[in-house]
N, C-alpha and C positions, 0 to 999 in steps of 0.2 A: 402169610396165611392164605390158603386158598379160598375162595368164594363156598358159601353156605357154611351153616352154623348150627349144631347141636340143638334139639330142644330146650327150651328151658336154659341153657347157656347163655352166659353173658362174656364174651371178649370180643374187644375193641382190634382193629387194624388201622394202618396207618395207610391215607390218602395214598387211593390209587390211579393213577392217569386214567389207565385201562377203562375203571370203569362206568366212566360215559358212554364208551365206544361198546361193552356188554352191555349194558340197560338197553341200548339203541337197538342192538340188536334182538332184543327180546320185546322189545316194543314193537318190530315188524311182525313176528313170531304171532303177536297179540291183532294187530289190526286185522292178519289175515283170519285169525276165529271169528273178531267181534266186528267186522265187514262196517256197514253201514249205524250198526246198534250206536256204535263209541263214536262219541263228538269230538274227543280229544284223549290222547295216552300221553300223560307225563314222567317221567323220571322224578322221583319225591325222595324226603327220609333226606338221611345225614351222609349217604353214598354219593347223592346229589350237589352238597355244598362243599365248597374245594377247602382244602387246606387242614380238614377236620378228622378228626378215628372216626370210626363205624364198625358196626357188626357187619360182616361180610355177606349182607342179606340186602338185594335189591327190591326197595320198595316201590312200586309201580303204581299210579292212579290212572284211572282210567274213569272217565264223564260218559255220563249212558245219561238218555232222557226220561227212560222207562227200567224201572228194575226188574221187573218182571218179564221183560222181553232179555233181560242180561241172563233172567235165570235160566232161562227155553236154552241157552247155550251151554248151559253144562257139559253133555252130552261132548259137544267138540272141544272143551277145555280142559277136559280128561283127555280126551286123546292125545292133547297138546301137551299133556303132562301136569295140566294142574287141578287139582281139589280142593273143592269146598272146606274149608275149615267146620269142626262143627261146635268149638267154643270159643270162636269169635262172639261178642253180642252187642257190637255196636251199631247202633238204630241208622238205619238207610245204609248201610257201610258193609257190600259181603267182598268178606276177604277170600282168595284162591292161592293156591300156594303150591309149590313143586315140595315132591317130596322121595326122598332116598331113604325107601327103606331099612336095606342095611344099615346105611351108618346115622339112622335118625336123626337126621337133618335136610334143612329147608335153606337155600339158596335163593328164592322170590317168593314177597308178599303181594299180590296183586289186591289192591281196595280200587271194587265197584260202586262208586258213586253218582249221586246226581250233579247232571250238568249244573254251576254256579250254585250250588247248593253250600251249607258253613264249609262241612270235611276238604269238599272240592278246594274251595278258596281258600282253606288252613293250610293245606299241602303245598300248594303256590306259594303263596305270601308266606311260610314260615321259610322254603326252599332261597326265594328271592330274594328276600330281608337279608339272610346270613350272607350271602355271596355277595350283596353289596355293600355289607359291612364287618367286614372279616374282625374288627375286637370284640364282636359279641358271638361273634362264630366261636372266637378262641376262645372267651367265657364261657359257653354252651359245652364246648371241647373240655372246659377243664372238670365242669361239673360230671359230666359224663362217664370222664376217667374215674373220677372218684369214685361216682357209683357203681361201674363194673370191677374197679380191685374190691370194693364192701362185700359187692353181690354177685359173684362171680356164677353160682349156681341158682342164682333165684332173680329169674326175668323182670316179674312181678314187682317185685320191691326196686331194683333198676330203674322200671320203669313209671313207676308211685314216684320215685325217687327226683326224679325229673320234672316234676307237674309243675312246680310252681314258675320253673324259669321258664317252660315252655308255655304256660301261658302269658307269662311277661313277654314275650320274644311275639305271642301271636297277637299282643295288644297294642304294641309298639308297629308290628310290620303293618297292621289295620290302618294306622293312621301314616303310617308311610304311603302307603299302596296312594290314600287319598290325598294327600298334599298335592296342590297346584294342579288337582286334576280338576275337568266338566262334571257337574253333577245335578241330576234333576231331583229334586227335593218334595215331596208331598209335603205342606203344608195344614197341619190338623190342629195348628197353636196362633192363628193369627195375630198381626197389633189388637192391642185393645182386648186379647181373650184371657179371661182368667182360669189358673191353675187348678185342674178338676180333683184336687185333691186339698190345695190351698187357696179357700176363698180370697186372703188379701195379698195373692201375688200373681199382677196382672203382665203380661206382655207386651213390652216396650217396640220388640221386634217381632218377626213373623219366625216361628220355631216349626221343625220339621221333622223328616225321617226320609232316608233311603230305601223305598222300599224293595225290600229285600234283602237287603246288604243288615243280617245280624251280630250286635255287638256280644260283647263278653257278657253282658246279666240277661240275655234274651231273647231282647226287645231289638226292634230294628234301629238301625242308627242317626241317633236324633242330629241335628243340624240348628245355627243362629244363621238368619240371613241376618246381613244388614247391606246397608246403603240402600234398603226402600223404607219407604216412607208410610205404606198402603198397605189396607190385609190383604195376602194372596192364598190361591188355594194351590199353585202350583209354581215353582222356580227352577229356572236353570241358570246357574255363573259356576264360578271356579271356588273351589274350598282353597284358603287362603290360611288357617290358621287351626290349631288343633286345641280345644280346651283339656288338660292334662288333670283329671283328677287322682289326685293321691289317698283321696277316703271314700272313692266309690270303683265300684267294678267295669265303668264305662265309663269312656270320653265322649266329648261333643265338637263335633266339625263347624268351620265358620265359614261361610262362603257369600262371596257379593256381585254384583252385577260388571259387565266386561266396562271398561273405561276410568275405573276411580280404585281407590286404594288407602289405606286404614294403617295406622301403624300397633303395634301391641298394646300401648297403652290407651288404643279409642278402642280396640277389642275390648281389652280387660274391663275399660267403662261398661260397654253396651253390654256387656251379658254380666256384669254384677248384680245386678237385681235376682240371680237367681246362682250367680256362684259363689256368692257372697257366704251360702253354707255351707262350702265347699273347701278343702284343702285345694287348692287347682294353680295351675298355672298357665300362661297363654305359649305355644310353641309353635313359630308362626314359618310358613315356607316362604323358603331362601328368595325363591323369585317374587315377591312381596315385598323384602327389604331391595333387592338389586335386580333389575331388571338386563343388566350387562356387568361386565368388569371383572372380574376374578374367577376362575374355574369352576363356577357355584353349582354345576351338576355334581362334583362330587362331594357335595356336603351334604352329609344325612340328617344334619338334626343343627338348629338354627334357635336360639334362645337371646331373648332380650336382656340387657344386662344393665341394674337401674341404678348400681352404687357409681357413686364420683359426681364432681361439681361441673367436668365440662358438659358443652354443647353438643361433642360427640354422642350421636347416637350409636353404642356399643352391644356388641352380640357376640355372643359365647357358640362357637363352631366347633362341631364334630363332624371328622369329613369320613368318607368312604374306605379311608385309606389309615382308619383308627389313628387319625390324631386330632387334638383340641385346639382351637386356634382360638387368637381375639382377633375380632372384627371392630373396625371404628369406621366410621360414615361421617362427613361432615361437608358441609355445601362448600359448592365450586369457588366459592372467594375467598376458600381457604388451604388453596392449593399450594401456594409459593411455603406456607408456614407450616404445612403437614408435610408436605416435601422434604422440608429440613429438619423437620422430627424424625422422621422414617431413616435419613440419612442419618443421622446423630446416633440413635438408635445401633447403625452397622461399626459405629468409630466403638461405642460404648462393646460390641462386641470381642473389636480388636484390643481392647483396653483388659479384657477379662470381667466388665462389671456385670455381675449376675443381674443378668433384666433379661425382659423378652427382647427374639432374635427376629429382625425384619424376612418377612416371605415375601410378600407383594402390596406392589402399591400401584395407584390410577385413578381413571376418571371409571365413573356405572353412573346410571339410572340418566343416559341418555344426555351425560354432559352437563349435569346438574349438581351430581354431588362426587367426591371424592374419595377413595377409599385406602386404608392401611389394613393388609391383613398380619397377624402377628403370631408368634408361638404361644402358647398360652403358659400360666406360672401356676404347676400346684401347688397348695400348700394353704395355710392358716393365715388368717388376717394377724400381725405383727399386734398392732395396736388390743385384739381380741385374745390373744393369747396371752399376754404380760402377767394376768393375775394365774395363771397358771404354773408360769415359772418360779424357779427359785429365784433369791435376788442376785446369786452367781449369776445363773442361767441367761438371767435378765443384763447384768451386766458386761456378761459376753455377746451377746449380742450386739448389747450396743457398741464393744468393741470394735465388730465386724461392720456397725455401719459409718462408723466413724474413716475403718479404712477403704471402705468402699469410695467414700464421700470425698476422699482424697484423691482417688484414679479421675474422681470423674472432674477435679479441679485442675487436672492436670492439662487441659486443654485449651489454649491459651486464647483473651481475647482475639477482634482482629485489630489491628493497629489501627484501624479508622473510629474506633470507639472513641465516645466523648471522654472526657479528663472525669473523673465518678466523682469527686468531692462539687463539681458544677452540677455534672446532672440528679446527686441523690439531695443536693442542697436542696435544687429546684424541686426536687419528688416531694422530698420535707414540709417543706415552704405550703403545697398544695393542700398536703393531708391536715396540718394545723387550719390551714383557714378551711378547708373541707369540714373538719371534724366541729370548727367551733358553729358553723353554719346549719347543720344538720337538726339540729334540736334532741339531742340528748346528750346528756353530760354523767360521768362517772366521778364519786369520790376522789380525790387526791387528781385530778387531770391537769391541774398546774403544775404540780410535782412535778408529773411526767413534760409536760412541755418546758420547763427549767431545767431539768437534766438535759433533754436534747440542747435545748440555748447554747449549755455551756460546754457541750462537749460535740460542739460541729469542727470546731478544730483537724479531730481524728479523722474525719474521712478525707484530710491531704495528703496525696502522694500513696493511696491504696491502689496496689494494684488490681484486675481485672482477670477472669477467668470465665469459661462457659459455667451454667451453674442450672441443677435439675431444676430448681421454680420454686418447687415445693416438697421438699426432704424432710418429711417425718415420719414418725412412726405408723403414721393411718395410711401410707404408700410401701409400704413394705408387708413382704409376706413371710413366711417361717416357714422351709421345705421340712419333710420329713428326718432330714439327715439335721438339721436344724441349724442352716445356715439361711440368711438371708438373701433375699431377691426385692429390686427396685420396680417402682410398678408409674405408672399413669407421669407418663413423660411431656405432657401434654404446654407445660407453660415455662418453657426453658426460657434463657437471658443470659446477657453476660454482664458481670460485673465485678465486685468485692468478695471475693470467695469465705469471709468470715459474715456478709450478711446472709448467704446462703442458712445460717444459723437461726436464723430470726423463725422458723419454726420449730425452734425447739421446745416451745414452751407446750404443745399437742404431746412430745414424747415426754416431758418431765412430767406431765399430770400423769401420765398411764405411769411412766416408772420413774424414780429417780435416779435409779440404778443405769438403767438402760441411757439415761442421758447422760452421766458421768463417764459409761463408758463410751459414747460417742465422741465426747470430746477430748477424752485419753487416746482412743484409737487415733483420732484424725492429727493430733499432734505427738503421737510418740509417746508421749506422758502427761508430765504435768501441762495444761495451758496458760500460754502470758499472761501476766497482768492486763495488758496492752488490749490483746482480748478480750477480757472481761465486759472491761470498761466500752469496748465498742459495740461488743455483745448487747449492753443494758441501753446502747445508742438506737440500734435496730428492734429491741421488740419494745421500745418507747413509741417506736417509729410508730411501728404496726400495729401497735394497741388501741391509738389514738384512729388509725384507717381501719379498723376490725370495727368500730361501733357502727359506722355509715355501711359500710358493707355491707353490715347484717340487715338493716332495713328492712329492704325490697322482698327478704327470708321470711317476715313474720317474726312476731315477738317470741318465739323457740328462741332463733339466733340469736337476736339482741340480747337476750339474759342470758346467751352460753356467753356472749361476747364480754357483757357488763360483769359476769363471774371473772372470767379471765384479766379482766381488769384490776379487778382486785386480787388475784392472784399474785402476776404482777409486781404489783405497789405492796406485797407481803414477805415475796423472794428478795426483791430489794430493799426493803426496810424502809419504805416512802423515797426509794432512789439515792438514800445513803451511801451503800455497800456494792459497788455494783456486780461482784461474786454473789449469785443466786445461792441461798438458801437450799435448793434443792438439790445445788451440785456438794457431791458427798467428800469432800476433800481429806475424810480420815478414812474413808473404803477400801480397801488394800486387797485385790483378790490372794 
């Protein structure tokens, strides 16, 4: 397609090298009219961002101080070939435009703007955003496409057609633009001032505004300082974190003074006093969590991630290069042990076991903490999904984690491991006098310590395998194609690959289904007696160390733990039958 484009037409071309190297050209074309008047001529518009269709119409902005000295120009913009539009009618915005008669069409929009003015900073930032984050380019691209095959003779509706993503895209590159930048802050919300709208909501922190830098409802763009203490009437630090609201039309910028640093969840505290009516989420920049370590210029968007029990501090990465990573953080004295996860992790690849694939791993934040960067796994929470499924559906799945669970047993201890019936006697031995120590006690808890008594026997002569820690159904995800993926690798071991089992009793409460076929996958079929029996040996075990555990959690825990107890003591019949109740043993798919 040649450059310029029909009135009122809509058709798209496909990226052209070229033309950077045209716009360039006609941006010289332009400084020579607008001399001294223009602060700045940009190349704008969808011609500008690589990889993307366009209407073959060069968009051009051009920053003037004075509009009225832009207009005295006319005169030489005509000769230059270009004219005023005269049903353009956007406010501070005159569009000029070349125009071929004959074949009625226009090949250049020129939009005269003010310098640092919204339009000015829309053109930039929607230009800059897409080019350094080319998945939302090709979202933007595909929306596009749609609307020129709908609209192919009607601009208008095209471009109506568009509003909604393109003001997504210019709300998003707003708080891009400001992430980890300098920012001086007018302060008109000090500590102590309350809400001129709501008498009993006072300020905790000193609340602001950029002036001049206008959000999407307005108003200039408001600001949380924190780390002072004092009311101010004026601030300058780095914005460090972007408040993301999902039920208003504008975000809020977090910024703090140079030398100290906040993690997402002292954010989330400090401005709950007023986001607390808010859909919102904290979206904090990259160099805030990591001040070194992993190639963190190209990540565009950095989010805290609050589910799981480790210490790792985890963050959900979208990098420049449109793909999703998981980030784990965890201090330097736990380097020797996330080393060997990271590596496990590469064997689990060679192995086939669907989990995330290692990218990078190191020391950041100046030698202090350690870091694992990872692929990330889409898909549906396993454990959230179950009542969704059929009980086939549910049953095959569990087939597949049953053969997963087998690959990943396949990796043998190392031969300096202790003899397992010494060391899980001793493990035993601890959680009984633990457990009776604690001060709570469940139903039938003799039951369970008499079972174990009499069936320590079984752990002689078990052998020993690498073993994920924690394999059930709340570490697992559901992809789309609706196979299974392993997740939060975090507290690996080696030992008895049938105690690996002892979290089964998390998947049998979501499904029974699901857990029968776990245990059919991982043994081909039917499983042994021999099994069973040692099965009812290990979640005695653990039944008994889940009550003390839960403590330190708050009584939430303890009563999911004391339910599970009697669970339990119901599957086994008060430790009679050591074949759970739950396992479906006439289920035939």
């Amino acid at each position: 397609m040649i450059n310029g484009l029909k009135r009122g037409r809509v058709e798209l071309a496909d990226h052209n090298p070229d033309w950077k190297a045209i716009a360039q050209d006609t941006i010289g074309r332009l400084w020579r009219v607008f001399g001294s008047v223009a602060k700045d001529i940009q190349h704008v518009g969808s011609t500008a961002i690589l990889g993307i269709k366009a209407k073959p119409i060069f968009d051009i902005a051009v920053a003037v101080e004075d509009l009225a000295e832009a207009e005295l120009l006319m005169l030489k913009l005509n000769e230059a070939g270009f004219f005023k539009s005269k049903l353009h009618a956007v406010k501070d915005d005159i569009l000029v435009c070349d125009y071929d008669e004959l074949a009625d069409s226009r090949s250049y929009h020129v939009h005269i703007v003010k310098l640092n003015s919204v339009q000015w900073k829309n053109y930039l930032n929607f230009r800059d955003y897409l080019n350094v984050n080319p998945g939302v380019a090709r979202e933007y691209d595909e929306v596009k496409t749609r609307l020129a095959e709908r609209f192919p003779d009607d601009r208008n509706a095209y471009t109506d057609g568009k509003g909604a993503i393109v003001s997504r895209i210019l709300r998003d590159a707003l708080v891009w633009r400001y992430l980890g930048k300098v920012v001086t802050v007018t302060i008109d919300r000090p500590i102590g001032s309350v809400h001129p709208k709501h008498d009993d909501l006072v300020y905790p922190v000193n609340y602001g505004y950029i002036e001049g830098e206008i959000a999407p409802d307005g108003e200039e763009l408001d600001v949380y300082i924190m780390g002072v203490n004092e009311p101010l009437t004026m601030f300058t630090g780095r914005v460090i974190a972007a408040i993301r609201r999902k039920d208003d039309l504008e975000d809020k910028l977090v910024a703090i003074p140079s030398g100290i640093s906040f993690t997402a969840d002292e954010v989330a505290e400090a401005v709950r006093f007023q986001e607390q009516y808010y859909k919102s989420r904290v979206e904090m920049w990259v160099g805030s969590v990591l001040t070194d370590g992993p190639a963190y210029p190209t990540f565009s968007i950095i989010e805290p991630l609050k589910k799981g029990w480790s210490n790792d501090k985890k963050f959900i990465v979208d990098t420049a290069d449109d793909r999703r990573l998981l980030l784990r953080v965890a201090d330097i004295a736990e380097y020797d042990r996330k080393q060997t996860e990271f590596d496990m992790l590469k064997r689990m690849e060679d192995l086939n076991v669907p989990a995330s694939r290692s990218v990078d791993f190191g020391v950041c934040n100046g030698g202090k903490s350690v870091y694992q960067l990872l692929t990330w796994i889409d898909g549906e929470d396993a454990e959230d999904a179950m009542s969704t499924l059929t009980d086939m559906e549910q049953y095959v799945l569990g087939v597949q984690s049953g053969e997963i669970l087998r690959k990943i047993h396949s990796i043998p201890a190392p031969d300096t491991q202790e003899e397992w019936a010494l060391r899980f006697n001793r493990k035993t031995n601890r959680k009984i006098e633990t457990y009776r120590k604690c001060g709570i006690r469940f139903d039938g808890d003799e039951q369970v310590v008499a079972y174990i008594e009499q069936n320590r026997w079984l752990l002689k002569n078990r052998p020993q395998c690498y073993q994920h820690g924690d394999y059930h159904v709340g570490n697992m995800i559901i992809g789309a194609d609706k196979t299974l993926s392993i997740i939060d690798w975090n507290r690996p071991d080696y030992g008895d690959p049938w105690e690996e089992f002892n979290r089964i009793v998390w998947s049998a409460v979501a499904s029974p289904h699901f857990a029968t076929g776990q245990l059919r996958g991982y043994f081909g079929g039917e499983p042994p007696v021999e099994f069973f029996k040692l099965l009812a040996f290990y979640i005695s075990s653990n039944t008994l160390s889940s009550i003390y555990w839960a403590i330190p959690f708050g009584q939430g825990e303890i009563d999911t733990m004391m339910k599970q107890s009697q669970d339990v003591l119901r599957w086994y019949e008060n430790m009679r039958n050591p074949v759970p109740t739950w396992y479906l043993k006439d289920f035939m798919p």
